[in-house]
N, C-alpha and C positions, 0 to 999 in steps of 0.2 A: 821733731826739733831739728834744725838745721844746721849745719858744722858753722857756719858764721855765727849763727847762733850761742853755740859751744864753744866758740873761741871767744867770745867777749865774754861769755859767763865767769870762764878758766883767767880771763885777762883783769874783770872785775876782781875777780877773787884776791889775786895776786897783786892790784892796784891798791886792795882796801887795807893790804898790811905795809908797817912802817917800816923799811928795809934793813935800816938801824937799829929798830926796836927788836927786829928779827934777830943779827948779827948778834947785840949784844946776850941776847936769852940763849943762843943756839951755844955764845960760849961760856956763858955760866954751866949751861948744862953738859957742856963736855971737862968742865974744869973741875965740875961735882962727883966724883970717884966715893964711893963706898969705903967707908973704913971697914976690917972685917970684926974686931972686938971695940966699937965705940963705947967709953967711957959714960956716965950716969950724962955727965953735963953736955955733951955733943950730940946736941938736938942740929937736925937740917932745918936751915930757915927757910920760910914760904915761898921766899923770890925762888932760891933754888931748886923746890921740891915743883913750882909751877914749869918751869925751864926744861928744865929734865922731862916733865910730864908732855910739853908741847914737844920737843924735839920727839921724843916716842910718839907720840898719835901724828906728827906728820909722817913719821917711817914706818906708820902702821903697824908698831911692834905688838898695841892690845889686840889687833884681830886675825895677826899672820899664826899661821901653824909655827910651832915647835921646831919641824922639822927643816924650815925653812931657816928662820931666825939663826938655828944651832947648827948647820949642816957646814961640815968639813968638808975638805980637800978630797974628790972622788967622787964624795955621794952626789947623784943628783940634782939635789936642788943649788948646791953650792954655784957656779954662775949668778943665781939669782940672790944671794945671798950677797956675791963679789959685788952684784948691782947696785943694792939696796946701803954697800958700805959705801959705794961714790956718789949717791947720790945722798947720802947723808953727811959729806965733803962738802957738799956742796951748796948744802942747805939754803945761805946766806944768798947766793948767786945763781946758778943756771941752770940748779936741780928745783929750786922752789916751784916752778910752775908745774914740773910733771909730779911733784910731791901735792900740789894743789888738785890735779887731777887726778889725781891715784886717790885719795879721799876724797872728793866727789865722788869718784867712781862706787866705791866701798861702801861709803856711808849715808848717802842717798838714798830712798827709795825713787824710782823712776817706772815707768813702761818699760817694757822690752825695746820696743825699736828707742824708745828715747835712749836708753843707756847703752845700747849699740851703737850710736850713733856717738856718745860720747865713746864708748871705747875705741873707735879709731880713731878720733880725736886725740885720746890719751895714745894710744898707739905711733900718731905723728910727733907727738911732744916726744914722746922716750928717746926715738930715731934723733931728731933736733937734737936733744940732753945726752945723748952717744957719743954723734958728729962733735958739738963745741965742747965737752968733758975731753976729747982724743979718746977714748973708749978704744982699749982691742979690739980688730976685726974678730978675734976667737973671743974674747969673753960676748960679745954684744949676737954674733953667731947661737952662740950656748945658750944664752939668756935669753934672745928673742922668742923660739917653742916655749921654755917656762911661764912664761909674762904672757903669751897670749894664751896659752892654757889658763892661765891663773885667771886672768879677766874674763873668759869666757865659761868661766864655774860660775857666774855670776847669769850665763842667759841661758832660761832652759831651755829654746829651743833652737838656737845656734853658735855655733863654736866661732872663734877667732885661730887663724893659722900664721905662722910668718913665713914669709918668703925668701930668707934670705939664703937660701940654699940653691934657687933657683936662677939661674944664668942666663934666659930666654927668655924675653919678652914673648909673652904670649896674652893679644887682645882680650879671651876670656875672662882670666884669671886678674890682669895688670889694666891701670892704665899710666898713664907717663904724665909723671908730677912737672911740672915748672919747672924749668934749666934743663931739659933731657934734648936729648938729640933724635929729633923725630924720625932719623933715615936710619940709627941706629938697632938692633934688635939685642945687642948686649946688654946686661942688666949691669950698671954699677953697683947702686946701693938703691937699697929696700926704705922705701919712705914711711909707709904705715904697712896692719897687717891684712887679711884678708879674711874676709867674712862668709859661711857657707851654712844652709840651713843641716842642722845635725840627722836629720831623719833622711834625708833623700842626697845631701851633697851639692845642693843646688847652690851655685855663687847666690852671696845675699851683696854682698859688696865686694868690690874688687879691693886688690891690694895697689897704691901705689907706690911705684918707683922710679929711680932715675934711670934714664939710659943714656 
């Protein structure tokens, strides 16, 4: 499958919902709070119990671990958890597409190379959804190892890595996205992540960035 490919699929997706109809559900479902002793007569009505339901399965709250979802200040997975709270911010606007990808990604069956191929597609979206969110260079740092581990528990026989640790262009590994400075060898920023076959190390895809 080919990332042009991938990128109308991701673009349909996101075409075929009603931006407002989105809006208005994403705030019902945040305005819908839990009483803790509800009374015989305070039933939740349908509109609300659907709202609530969409806003959770675009933030993949029925298939993420526990420990993600729940993860404080120190542990771990919390960066990714930091993620997962702007980009459900964001819902209405400039996180919907990589929430559209992230559930394709998850909830698809695909081939391997096919869902590889979407993972650094989703991979690009997230970077995009970083950059125009303003994202900290430390949370989006933190969060990028998380998020390509996490999508790469998805392919058994190659991992996804991120780059953003890395400061040198190097042709192996990289290649240089659109807007980059071709006489440069500085890495700005990390555009998607990088793909290596897990048994041998072997680049499957390169990571792009800018320089």
């Amino acid at each position: 499958m080919s990332d042009d490919l991938l990128q109308r699929v991701v673009s349909a997706i996101v075409a075929s919902v009603d931006p407002g109809a989105l809006d208005h559900a994403l705030s019902r479902a945040r305005a819908a709070t839990p009483t803790p002793t509800p009374t015989p007569t305070a039933t939740p009505t349908a509109t609300a119990t659907s709202s609530a339901d969409l806003a959770s399965r675009l933030l993949l709250v029925d298939i993420l671990d526990d420990d993600i979802l729940g993860a404080r200040s120190g542990d771990r997975p919390y960066p990714l958890r930091l993620l997962l709270t702007h980009l459900g911010d964001t819902l209405g606007g400039k996180g919907f597409e990589l929430a559209c990808a992230l559930n394709v990604f998850f909830r698809v069956e695909m081939d391997e190379e096919a869902k590889m191929r979407l993972g650094l597609e989703t991979s690009r979206l997230y970077y995009r959804f970083a950059a125009e969110a303003g994202l900290e260079a430390a949370l989006v740092g933190s969060a990028s190892p998380l998020l390509a581990s996490l999508l790469g528990g998805q392919l058994p026989r190659l991992r996804f890595e991120s780059v953003d640790h890395q400061k040198v262009f190097d042709s192996s590994v990289h290649e240089r996205a659109a807007g980059s400075d071709a006489a440069s060898a500085a890495i700005r920023q990390a555009q998607s992540f990088l793909c290596r076959v897990s048994a041998t190390g072997m680049v499957r895809a390169r990571a792009a960035v800018r320089t």
